[in-house]
Every structure is written in C-alpha cells, then in structure tokens.
MDTraj code that builds the backbone (N, CA, C; nanometers):
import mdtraj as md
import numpy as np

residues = "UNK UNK UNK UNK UNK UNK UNK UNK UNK UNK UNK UNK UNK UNK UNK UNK UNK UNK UNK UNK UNK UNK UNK UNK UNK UNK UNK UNK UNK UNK UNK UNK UNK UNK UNK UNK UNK UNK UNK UNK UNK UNK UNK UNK UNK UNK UNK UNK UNK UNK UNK UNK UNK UNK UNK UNK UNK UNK UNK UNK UNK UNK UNK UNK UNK UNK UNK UNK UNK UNK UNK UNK UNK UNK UNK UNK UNK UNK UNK UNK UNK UNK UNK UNK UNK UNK UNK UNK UNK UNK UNK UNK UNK UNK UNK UNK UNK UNK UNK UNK UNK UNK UNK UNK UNK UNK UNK UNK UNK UNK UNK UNK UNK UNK UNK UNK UNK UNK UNK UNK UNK UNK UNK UNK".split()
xyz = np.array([
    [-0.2362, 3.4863, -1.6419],
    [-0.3674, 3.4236, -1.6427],
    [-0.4039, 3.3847, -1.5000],
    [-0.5089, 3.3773, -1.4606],
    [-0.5662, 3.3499, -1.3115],
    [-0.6597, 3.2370, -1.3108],
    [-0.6911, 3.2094, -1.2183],
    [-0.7637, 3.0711, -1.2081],
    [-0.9213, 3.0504, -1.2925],
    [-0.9890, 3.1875, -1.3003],
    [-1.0803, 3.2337, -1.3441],
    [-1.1114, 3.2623, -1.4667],
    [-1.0017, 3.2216, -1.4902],
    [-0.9689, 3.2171, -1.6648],
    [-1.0625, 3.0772, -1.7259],
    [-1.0047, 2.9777, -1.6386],
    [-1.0301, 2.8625, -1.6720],
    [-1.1460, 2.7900, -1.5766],
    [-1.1571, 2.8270, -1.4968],
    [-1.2786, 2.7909, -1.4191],
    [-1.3499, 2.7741, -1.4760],
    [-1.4768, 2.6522, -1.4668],
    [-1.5745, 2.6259, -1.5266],
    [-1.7042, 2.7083, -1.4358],
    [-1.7669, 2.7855, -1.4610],
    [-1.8580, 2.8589, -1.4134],
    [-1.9910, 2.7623, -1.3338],
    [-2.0547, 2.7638, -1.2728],
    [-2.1276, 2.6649, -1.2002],
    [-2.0726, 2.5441, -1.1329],
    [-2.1364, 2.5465, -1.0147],
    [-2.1120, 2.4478, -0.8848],
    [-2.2320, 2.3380, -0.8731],
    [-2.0820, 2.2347, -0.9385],
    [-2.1472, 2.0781, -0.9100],
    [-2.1283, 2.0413, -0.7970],
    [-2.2351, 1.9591, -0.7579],
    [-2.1915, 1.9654, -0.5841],
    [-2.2884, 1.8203, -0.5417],
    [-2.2315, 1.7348, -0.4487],
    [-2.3469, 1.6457, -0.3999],
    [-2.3527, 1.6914, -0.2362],
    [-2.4812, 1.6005, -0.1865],
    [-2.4387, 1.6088, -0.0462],
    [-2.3403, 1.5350, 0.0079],
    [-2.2872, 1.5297, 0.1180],
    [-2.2348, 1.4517, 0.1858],
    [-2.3007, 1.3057, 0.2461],
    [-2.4472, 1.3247, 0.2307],
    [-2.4940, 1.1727, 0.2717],
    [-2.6051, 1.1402, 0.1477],
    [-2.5441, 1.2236, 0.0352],
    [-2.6092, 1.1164, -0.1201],
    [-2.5357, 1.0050, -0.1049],
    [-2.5362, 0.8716, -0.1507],
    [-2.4939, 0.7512, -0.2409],
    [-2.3769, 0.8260, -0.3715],
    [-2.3100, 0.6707, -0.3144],
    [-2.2161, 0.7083, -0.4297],
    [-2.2892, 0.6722, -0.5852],
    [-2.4070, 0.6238, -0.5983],
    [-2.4499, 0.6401, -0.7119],
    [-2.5166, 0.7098, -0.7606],
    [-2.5552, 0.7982, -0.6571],
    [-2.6125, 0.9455, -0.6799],
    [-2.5044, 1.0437, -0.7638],
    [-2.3921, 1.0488, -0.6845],
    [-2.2479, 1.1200, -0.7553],
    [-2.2467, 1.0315, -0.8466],
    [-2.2116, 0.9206, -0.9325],
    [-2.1448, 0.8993, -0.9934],
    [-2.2769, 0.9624, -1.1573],
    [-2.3568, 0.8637, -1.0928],
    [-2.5201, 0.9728, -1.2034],
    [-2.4806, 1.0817, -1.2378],
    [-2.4552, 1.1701, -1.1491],
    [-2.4571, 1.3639, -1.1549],
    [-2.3128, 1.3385, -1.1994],
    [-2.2042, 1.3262, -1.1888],
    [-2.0535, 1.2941, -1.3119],
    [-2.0996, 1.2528, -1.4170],
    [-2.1604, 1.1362, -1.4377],
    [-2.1976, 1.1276, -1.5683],
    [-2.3224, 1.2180, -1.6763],
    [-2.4283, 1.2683, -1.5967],
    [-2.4993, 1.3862, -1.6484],
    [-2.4492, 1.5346, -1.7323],
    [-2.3702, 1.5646, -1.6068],
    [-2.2533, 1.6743, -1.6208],
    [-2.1136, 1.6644, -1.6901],
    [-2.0786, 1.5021, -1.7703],
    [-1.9733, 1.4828, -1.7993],
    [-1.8631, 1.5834, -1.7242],
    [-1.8382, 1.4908, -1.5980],
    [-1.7473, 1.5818, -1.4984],
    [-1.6361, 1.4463, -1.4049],
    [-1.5382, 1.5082, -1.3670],
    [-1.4504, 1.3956, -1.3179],
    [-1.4583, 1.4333, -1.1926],
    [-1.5068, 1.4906, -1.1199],
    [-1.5174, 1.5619, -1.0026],
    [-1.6574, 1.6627, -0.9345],
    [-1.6913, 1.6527, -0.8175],
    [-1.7989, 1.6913, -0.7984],
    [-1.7401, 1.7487, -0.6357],
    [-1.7832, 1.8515, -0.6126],
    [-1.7817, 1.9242, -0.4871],
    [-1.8891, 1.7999, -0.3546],
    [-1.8618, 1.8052, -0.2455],
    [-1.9740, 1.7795, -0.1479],
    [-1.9252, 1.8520, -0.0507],
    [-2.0851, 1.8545, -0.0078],
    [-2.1299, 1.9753, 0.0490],
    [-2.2111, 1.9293, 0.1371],
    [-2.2151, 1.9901, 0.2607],
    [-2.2918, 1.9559, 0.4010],
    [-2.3561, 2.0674, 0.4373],
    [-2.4526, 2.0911, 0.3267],
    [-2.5577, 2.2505, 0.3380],
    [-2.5026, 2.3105, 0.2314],
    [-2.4222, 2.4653, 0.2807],
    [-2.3770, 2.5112, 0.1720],
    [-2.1968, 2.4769, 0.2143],
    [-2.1461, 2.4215, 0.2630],
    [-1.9956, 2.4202, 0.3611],
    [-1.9163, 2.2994, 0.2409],
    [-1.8444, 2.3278, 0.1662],
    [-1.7472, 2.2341, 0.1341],
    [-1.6916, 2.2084, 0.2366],
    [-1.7269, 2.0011, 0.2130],
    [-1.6601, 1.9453, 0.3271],
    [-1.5231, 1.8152, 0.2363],
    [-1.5460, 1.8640, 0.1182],
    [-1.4571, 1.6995, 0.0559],
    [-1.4942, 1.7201, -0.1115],
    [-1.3726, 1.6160, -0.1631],
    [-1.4740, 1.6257, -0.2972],
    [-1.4875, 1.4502, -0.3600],
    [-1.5302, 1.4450, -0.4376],
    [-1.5308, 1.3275, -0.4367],
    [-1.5171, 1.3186, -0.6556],
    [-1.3902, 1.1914, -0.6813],
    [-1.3684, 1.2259, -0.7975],
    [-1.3841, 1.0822, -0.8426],
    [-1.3263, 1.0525, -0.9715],
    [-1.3406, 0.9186, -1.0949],
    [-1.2984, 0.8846, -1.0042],
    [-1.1850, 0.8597, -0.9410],
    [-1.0762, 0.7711, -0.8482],
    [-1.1253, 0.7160, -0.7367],
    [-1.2393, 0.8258, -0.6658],
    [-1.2631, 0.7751, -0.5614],
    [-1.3663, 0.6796, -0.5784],
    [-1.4723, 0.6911, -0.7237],
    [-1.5810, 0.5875, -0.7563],
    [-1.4939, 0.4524, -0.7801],
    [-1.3937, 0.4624, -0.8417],
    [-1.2939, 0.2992, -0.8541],
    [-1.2688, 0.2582, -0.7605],
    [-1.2746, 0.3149, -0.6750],
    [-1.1376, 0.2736, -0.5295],
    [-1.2690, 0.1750, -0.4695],
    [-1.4317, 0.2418, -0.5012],
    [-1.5448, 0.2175, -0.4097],
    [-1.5756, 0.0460, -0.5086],
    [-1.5583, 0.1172, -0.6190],
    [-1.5976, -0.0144, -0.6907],
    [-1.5145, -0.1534, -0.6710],
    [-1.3737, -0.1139, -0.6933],
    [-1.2526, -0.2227, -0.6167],
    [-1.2955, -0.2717, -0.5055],
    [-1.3413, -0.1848, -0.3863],
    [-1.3648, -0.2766, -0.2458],
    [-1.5022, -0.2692, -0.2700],
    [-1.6206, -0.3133, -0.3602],
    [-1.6991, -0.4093, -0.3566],
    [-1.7755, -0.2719, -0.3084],
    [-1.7755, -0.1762, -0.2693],
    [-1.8572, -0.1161, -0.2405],
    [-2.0240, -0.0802, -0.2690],
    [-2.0904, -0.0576, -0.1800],
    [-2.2555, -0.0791, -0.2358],
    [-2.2751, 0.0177, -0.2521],
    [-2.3030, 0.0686, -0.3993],
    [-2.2992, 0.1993, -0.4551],
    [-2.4408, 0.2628, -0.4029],
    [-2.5622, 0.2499, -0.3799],
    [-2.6487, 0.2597, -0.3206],
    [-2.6586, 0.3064, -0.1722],
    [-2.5817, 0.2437, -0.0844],
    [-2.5801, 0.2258, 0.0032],
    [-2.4660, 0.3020, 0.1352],
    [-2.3677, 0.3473, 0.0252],
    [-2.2607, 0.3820, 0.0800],
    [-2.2339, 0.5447, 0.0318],
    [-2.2556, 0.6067, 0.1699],
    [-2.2358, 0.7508, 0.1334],
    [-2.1401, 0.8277, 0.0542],
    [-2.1649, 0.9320, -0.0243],
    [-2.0270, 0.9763, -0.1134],
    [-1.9240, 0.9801, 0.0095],
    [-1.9488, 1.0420, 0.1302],
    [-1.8507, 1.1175, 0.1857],
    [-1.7769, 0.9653, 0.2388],
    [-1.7891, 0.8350, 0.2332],
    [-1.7098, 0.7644, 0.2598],
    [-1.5697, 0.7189, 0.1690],
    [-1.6078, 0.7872, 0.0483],
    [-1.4850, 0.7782, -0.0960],
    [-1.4541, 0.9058, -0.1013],
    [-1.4748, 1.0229, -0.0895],
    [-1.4665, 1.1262, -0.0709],
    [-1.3299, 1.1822, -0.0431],
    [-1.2366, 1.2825, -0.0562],
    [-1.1127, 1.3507, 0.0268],
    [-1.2127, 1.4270, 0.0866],
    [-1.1194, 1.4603, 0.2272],
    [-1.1984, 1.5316, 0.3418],
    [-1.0710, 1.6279, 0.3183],
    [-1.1432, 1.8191, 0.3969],
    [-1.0867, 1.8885, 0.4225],
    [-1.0057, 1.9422, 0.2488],
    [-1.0895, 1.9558, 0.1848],
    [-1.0019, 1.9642, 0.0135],
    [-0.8969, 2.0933, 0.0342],
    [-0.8326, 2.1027, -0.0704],
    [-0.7771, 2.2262, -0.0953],
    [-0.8327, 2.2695, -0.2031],
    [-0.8645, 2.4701, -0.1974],
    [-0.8966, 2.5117, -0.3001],
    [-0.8475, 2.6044, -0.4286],
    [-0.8533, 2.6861, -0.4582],
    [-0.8396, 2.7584, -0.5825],
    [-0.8765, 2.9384, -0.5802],
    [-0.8337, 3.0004, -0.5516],
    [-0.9010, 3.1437, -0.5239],
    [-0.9258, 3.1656, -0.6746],
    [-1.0313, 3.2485, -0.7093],
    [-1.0419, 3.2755, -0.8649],
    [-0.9467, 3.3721, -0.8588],
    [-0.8436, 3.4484, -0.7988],
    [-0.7827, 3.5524, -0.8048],
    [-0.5826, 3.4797, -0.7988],
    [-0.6247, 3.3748, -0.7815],
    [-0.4832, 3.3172, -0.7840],
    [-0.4304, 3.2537, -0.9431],
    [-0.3258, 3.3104, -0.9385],
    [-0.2510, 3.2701, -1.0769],
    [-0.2861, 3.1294, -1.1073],
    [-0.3037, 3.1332, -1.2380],
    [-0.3141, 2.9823, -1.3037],
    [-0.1809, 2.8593, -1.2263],
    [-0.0638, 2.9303, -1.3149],
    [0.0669, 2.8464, -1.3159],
    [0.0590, 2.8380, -1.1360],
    [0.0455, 2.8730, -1.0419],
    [0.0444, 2.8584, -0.8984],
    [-0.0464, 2.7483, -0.8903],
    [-0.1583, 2.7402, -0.9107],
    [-0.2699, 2.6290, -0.9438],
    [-0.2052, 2.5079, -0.9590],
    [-0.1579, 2.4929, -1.1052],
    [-0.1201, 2.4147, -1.1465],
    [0.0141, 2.3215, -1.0187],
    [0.1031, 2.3993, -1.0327],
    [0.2040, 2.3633, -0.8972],
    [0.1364, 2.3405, -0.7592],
    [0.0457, 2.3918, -0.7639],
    [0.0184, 2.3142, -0.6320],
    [-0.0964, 2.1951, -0.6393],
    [-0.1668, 2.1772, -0.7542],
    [-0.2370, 2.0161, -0.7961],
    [-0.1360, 1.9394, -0.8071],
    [0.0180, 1.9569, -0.8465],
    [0.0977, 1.8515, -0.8827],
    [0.1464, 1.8283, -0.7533],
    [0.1719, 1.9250, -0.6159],
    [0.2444, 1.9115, -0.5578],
    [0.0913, 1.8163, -0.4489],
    [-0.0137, 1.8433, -0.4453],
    [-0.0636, 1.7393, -0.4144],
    [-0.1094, 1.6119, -0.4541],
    [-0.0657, 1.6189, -0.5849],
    [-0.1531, 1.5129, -0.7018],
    [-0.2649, 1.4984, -0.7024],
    [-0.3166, 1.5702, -0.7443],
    [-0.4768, 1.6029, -0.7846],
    [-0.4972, 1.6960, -0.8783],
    [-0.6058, 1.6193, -0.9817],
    [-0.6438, 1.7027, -1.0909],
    [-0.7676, 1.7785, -1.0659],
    [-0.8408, 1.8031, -0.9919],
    [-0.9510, 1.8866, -0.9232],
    [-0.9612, 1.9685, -0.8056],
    [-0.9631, 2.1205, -0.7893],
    [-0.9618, 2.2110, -0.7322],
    [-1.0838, 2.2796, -0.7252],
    [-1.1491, 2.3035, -0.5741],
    [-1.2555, 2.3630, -0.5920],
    [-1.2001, 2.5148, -0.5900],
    [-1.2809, 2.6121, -0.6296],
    [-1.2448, 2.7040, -0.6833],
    [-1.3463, 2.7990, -0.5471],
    [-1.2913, 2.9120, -0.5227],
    [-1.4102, 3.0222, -0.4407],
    [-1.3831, 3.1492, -0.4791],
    [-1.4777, 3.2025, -0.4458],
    [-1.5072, 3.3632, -0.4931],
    [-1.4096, 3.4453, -0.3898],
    [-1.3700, 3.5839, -0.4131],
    [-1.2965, 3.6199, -0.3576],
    [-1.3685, 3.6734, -0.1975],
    [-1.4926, 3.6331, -0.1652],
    [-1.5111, 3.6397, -0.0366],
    [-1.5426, 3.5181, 0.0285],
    [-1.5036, 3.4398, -0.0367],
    [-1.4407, 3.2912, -0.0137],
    [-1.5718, 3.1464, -0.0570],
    [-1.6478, 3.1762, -0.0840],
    [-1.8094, 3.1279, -0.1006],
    [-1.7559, 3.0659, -0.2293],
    [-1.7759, 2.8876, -0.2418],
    [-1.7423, 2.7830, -0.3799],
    [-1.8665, 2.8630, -0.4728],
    [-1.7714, 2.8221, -0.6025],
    [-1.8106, 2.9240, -0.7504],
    [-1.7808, 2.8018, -0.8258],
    [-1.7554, 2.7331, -0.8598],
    [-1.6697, 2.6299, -0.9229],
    [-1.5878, 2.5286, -0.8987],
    [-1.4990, 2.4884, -1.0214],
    [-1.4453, 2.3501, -1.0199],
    [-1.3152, 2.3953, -1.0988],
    [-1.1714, 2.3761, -1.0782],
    [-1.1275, 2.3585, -1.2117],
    [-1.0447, 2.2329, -1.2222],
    [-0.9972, 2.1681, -1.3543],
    [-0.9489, 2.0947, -1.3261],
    [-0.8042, 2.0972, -1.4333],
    [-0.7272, 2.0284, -1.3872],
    [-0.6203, 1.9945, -1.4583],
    [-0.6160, 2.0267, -1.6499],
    [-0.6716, 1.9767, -1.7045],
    [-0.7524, 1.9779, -1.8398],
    [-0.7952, 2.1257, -1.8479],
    [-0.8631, 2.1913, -1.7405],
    [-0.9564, 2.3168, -1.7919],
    [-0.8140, 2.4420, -1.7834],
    [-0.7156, 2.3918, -1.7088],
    [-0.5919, 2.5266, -1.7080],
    [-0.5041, 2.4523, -1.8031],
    [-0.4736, 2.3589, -1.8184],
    [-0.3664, 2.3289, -1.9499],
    [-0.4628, 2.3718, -2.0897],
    [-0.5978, 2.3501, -2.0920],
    [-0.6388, 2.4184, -2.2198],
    [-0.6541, 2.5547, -2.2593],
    [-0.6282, 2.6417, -2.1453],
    [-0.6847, 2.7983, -2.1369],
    [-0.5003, 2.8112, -2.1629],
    [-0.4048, 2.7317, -2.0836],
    [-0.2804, 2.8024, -2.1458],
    [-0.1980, 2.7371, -2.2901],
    [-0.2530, 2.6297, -2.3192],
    [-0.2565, 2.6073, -2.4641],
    [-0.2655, 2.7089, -2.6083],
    [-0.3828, 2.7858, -2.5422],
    [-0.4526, 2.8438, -2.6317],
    [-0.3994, 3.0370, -2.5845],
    [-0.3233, 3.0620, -2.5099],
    [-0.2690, 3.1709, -2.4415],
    [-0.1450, 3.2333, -2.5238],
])
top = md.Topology()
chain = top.add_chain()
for i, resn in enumerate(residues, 1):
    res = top.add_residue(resn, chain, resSeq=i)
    for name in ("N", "CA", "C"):
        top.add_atom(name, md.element.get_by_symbol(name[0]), res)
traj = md.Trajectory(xyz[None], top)
C-alpha cells in the first residue's frame, strides 16, 4: 500500500499570516486536526490541534497572533509514491500524526494523517 492509498485528496491550507482563529475555524469547518500553511503556494509549516492548545495554554490572542507563530516550521512530508508502513515509521519516529503529502513532482496534494493509514490498513 502507498501513501496515496490513504491520502485525503484536497489541500487544506492557511496562510502563514492568517490568525490562529482563522485556522482553528477552517479545522473545525473541515473537521481536520491539521492544516498545511502556506506562504503563496510554498509549504512553510503546519499547524495542528496541539499547536491551537499550546496557543491557548500561553494565553495566546487567537485573533491576533499569527498561525505561523504555533505552527512547526520546515515540516516533513509524505511522497504519494512512498510506502504506507515507511510513513507510518517515520510519524512515530518524529511523533507526529500529520504529514503533508506531495505529488510526485513534488507540488502539496494533501494531508495524511495517522488515523487515515491505520484505517486504509485495517481494512487491507
């Protein structure tokens, strides 16, 4: 199975200088734990549930305070052409349940997450 198996097809994405209550809106619209940002079309970070807590814990002004300040910078991604089980080992080996995903001429296509490859090999 390959990453593309389980990939969720369409790219959620904020900017890099939306509000974190802009992202957290578009997560909750999209029922999504994770959202790509993006500085044009350039994944620069992503920003997930964890990082909206971490913002909410330090008091953060959801309004006011850019995603890309809760954000991981520099993400790691997902080739749609790379094995699932490789995926998987390497979210654990960074601890992270969200991988942006790119097309095989490298351009973001998606999201997958933890949940979307344990259910595609559930069902395998």
């Amino acid at each position: 199975m390959r990453v593309e198996d389980a990939c969720r097809p369409g790219v959620f994405t904020v900017d890099v200088d939306d509000s974190l209550e802009v992202a957290a809106h578009r997560m909750d619209q999209a029922q999504l734990g994770a959202l790509a940002v993006v500085d044009g079309h350039r994944l620069v970070g992503i920003v997930t549930e964890r990082g909206l807590v971490r913002a909410i814990a330090r008091a953060a002004d959801p309004t006011g305070v850019p995603v890309a300040a809760y954000a991981s910078s520099s993400p790691h991604t997902a080739s749609v052409e790379q094995d699932a089980r490789a995926a998987v080992q390497h979210m654990l080996v960074l601890g992270v349940r969200h991988l942006p995903v790119t097309s095989r001429d490298g351009q973001l296509i998606g999201m997958v997450s933890m949940r979307d490859l344990l259910a595609v090999e559930a069902w395998a």
